[in-house]
N, C-alpha and C positions, 0 to 999 in steps of 0.2 A: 504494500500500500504506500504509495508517494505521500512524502510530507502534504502535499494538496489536500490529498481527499484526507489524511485524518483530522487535517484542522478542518475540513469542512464537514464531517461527517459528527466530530466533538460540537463544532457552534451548533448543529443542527441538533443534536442531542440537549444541551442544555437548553436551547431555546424553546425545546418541546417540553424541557421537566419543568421550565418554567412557568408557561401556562398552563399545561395542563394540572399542576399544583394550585394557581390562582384559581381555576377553573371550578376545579373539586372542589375547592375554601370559599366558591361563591362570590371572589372576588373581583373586582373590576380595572383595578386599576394596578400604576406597581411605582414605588415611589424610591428613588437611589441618590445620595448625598455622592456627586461629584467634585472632591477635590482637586483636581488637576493631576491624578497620579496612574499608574497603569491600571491598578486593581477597579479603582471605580469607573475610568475610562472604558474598559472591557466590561465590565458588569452592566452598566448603563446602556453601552450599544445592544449587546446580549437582548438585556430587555426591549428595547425599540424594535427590536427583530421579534417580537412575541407578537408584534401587531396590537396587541395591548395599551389603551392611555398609558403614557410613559411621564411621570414628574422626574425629571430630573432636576435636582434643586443645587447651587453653588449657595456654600456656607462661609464667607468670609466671618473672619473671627480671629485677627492680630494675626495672620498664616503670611506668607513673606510673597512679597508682589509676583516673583515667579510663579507659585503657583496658585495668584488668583488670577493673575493671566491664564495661565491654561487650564484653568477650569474653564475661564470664556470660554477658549480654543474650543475646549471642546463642547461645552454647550452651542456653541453657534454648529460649529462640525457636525453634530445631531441633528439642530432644526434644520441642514441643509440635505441630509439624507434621509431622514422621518417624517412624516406627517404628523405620525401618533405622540410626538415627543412636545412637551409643555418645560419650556428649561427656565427656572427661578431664578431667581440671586435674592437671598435672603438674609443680609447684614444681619452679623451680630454681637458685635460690639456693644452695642447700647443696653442690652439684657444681660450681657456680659460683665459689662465694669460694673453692672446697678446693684446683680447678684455679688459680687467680689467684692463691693463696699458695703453692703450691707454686711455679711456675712463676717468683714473686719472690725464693723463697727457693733453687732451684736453679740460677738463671740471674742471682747478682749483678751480673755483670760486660755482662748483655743486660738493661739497663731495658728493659720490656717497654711500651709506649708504649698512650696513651690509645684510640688510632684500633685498636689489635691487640686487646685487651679489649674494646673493641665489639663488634668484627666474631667474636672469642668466641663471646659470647652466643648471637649465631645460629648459627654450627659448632656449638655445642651442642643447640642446638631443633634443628638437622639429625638428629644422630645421634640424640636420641630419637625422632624420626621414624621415623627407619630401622627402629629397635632395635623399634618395633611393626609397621611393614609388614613385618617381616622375620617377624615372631612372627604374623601374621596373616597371609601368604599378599598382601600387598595393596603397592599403588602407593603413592610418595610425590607428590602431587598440590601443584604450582609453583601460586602466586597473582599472581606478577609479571603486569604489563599491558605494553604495547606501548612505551613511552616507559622504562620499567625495562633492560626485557628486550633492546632492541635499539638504544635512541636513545641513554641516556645509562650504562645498564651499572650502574642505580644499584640493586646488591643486593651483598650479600658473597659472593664466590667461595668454594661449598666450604658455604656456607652458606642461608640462602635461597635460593641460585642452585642448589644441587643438590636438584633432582627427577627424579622419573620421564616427567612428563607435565605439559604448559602450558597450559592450556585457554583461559584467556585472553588471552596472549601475544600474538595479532595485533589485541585491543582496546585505543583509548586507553580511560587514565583516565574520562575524561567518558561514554565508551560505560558503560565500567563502573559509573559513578553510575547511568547511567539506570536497566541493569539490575537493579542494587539496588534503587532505590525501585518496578521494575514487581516485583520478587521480594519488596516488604515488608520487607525488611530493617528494622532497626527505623530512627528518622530520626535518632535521635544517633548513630550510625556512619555514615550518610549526609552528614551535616553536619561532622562531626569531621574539621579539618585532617591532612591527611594525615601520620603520621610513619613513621618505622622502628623508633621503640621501642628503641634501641640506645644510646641516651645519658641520663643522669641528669638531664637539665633538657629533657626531652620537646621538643628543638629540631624542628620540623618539616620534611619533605620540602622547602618553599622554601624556607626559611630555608637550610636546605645547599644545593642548588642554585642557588639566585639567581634563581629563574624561577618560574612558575606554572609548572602541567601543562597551561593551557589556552594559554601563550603558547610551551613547548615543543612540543606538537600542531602550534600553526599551523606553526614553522619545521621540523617530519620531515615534514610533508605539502605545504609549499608550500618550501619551501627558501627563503624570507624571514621579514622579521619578527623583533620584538627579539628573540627566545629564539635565534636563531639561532648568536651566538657562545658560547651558553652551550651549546647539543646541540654544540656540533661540536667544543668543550672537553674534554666530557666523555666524549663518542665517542670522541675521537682519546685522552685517557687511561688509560680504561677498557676497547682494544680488547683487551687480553689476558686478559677475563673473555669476552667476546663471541665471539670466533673460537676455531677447533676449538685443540686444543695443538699448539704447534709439534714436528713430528717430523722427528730424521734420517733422511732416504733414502738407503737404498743406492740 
């Protein structure tokens, strides 16, 4: 099978599990936070290819002008190949700094700490997520890939981590580039170091991890190799985003 047909034979796959998931759940529509980065550029197309109302929404919120340009990039990139696609720009700064100053100012005695204010930001992109799938009948559609989602746990609980549906979830990162560039994504989101957008000096996915995603891959699929004591760092501290919540049993 040529590299052709299995990316195309993969997009058409997910983009069946996709609606026909929305389908069954009675839903209508399908709603995706584009950052400007491959994960949700791929995710977001995926979905317009459902034929499905598509919201794609761009969540400015202190993230570094790069990539609130190409979120544009790629919001406009959408409405010029979809019908189905409705692309937002939904500032959030102003809900942002109101939460963050209240939050200073009611809680003297609880500094509220740099890594808590981060992980903010995204609980906040969550709930306006919601606050439109809820108002649209529609899904909130997860972008994590396979090395996030399961390897090293590396999204905010409650945040990025809450969705409805993963559609890429059992792909590495590098699947996900391919995808991208067989889906035309534009090539500066292709190329753009991976971040989370969650910090004021646009530190990158490895720069916080300590790893590539291509030297994490090797150690979740070969259980060697230098990424190895960094997956198994982060898996082992990260597993109470991962596993279901702990409940007591009678």
């Amino acid at each position: 099978m040529t590299t052709f047909t299995k990316n195309e034979t993969l997009i058409n796959n997910i983009v069946a599990w996709i609606k026909n998931y929305a389908t069954h759940a009675g839903m209508k529509s399908l709603v995706v936070g584009i950052s400007g980065g491959i994960d949700s550029s791929v995710v977001s197309t995926l979905c317009c290819k459902t034929g499905l109302p598509t919201y794609a929404v761009s969540l400015p919120l202190h993230n570094s002008n790069q990539h609130k340009e190409l979120s544009q990039v790629h919001g406009r990139f959408l409405q010029a190949f979809f019908s189905n696609v409705h692309h937002i720009t939904l500032p959030l700064e102003v809900p942002y700094n109101a939460f963050q100053n209240s939050l200073s100012t009611l809680l003297p005695n609880i500094p509220i700490t740099e890594h808590a204010f981060a992980n903010l930001k995204s609980r906040l992109r969550m709930v306006s997520l919601y606050s439109i799938a809820q108002s649209k009948q529609g899904l909130v559609v997860g972008t994590g890939n396979r090395i996030e989602d399961f390897g090293v746990g590396f999204y905010t609980k409650y945040g990025d981590g809450g969705v409805d549906i993963a559609p890429i979830a059992d792909l590495y990162k590098t699947e996900v580039w391919l995808l991208g560039e067989y889906l035309e994504v534009d090539e500066r989101i292709c190329e753009a170091p991976p971040t989370d957008g969650l910090w004021e000096d646009s530190r990158t996915d490895e720069e916080q991890l300590g790893a590539s995603y291509e030297q994490l891959e090797e150690a979740m699929e070969t259980g060697a190799g230098s990424g190895l004591p960094i997956l198994e760092k982060f898996n082992r501290q990260n597993k109470h985003k991962m596993d279901p919540i702990p409940t007591f049993k009678l």
